[in-house]
C-alpha positions as CSV (number, residue, x, y, z in Angstrom):
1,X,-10.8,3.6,-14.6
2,X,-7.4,1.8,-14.9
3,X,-5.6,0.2,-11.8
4,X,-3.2,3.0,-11.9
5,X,-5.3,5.8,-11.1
6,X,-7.2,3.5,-8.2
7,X,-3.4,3.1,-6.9
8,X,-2.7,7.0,-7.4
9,X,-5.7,7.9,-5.2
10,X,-5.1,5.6,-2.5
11,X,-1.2,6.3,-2.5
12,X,-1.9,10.4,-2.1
13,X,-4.9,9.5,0.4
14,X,-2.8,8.2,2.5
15,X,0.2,10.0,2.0
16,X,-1.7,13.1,3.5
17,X,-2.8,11.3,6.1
18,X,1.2,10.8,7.0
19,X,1.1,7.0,6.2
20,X,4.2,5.7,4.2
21,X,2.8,4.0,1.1
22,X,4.5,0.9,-1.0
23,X,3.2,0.9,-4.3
24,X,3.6,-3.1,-5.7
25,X,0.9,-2.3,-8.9
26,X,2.4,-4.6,-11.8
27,X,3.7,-1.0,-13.7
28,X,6.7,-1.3,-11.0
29,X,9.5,-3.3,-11.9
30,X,9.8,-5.4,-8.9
31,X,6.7,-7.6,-9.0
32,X,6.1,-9.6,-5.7
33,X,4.2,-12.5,-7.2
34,X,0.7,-13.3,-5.1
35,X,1.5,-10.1,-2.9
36,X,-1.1,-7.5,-2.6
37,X,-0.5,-4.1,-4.9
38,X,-0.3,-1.3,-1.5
39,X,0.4,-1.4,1.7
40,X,0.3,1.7,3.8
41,X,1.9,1.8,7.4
42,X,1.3,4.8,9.6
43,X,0.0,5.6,13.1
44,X,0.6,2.0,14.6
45,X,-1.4,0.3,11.6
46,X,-1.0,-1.7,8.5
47,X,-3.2,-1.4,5.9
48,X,-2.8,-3.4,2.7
49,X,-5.2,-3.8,-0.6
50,X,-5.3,-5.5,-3.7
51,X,-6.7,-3.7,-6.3
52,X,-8.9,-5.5,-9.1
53,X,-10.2,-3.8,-12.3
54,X,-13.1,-5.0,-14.9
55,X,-12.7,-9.3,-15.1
56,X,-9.6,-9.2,-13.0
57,X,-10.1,-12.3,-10.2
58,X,-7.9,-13.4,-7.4
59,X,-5.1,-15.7,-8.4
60,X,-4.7,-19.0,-6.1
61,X,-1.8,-17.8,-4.7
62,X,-3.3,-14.4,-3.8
63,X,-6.6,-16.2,-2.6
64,X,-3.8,-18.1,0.2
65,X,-2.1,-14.5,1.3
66,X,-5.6,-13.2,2.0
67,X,-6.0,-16.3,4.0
68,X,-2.7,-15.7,5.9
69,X,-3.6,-11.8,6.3
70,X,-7.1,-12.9,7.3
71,X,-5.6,-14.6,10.2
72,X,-3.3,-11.6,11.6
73,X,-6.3,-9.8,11.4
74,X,-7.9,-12.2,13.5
75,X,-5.0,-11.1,16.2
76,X,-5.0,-7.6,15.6
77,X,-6.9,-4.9,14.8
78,X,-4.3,-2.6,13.7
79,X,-4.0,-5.0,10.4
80,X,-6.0,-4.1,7.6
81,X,-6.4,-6.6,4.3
82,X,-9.0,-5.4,1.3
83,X,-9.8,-6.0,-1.5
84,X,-11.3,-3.0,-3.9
85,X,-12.3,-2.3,-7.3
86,X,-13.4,0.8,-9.3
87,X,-16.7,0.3,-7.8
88,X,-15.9,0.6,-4.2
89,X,-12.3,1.9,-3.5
90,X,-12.9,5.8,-2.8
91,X,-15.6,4.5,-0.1
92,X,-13.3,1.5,1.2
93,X,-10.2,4.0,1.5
94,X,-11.5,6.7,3.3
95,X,-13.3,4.6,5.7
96,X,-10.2,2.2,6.5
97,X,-8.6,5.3,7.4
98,X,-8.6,6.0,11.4
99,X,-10.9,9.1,12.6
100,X,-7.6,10.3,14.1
101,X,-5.4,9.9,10.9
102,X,-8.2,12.4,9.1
């Protein structure tokens, strides 16, 4: 399982579910340094991930925008940050999705 087809599954996921998806996986061109690989925004919410594969670890710079999302989810519920991997993202994606976006 490469980061691409994690990203692919999530993007179409949500897609159906009528969110629009930003795809920021390091295959695109433009490359926000220490910003998180998708964010999907639909039906009043904001959800964002960072995808990690095998080794791959948080940078420092990622660590501190997890810490910054941490604390607008601290404010409101309708902001989502995770953080998935080839072992967990099919369970983590479906269930950040709203019963009503289903």
């Amino acid at each position: 399982m490469i980061k691409n087809d994690i990203a692919k599954y999530v993007r179409e996921l949500y897609r159906k579910a009528g969110y629009k998806v930003f795809n920021f996986t390091s295959n695109i061109k433009i490359r926000t340094k220490d910003w998180v690989d998708i964010v999907c925004v639909g039906h009043g919410r904001i959800i964002l991930y960072e995808i990690k594969v095998g080794k791959d670890k948080c940078s420092p710079g990622q660590i501190e925008t997890g810490i910054q999302l941490a604390a607008c989810m601290a404010v409101s519920n309708q902001i989502v940050y995770a953080i998935i991997s080839e072992k967990d993202y099919k369970e983590v994606a479906e269930k950040l999705l709203s019963p009503l976006d289903k």
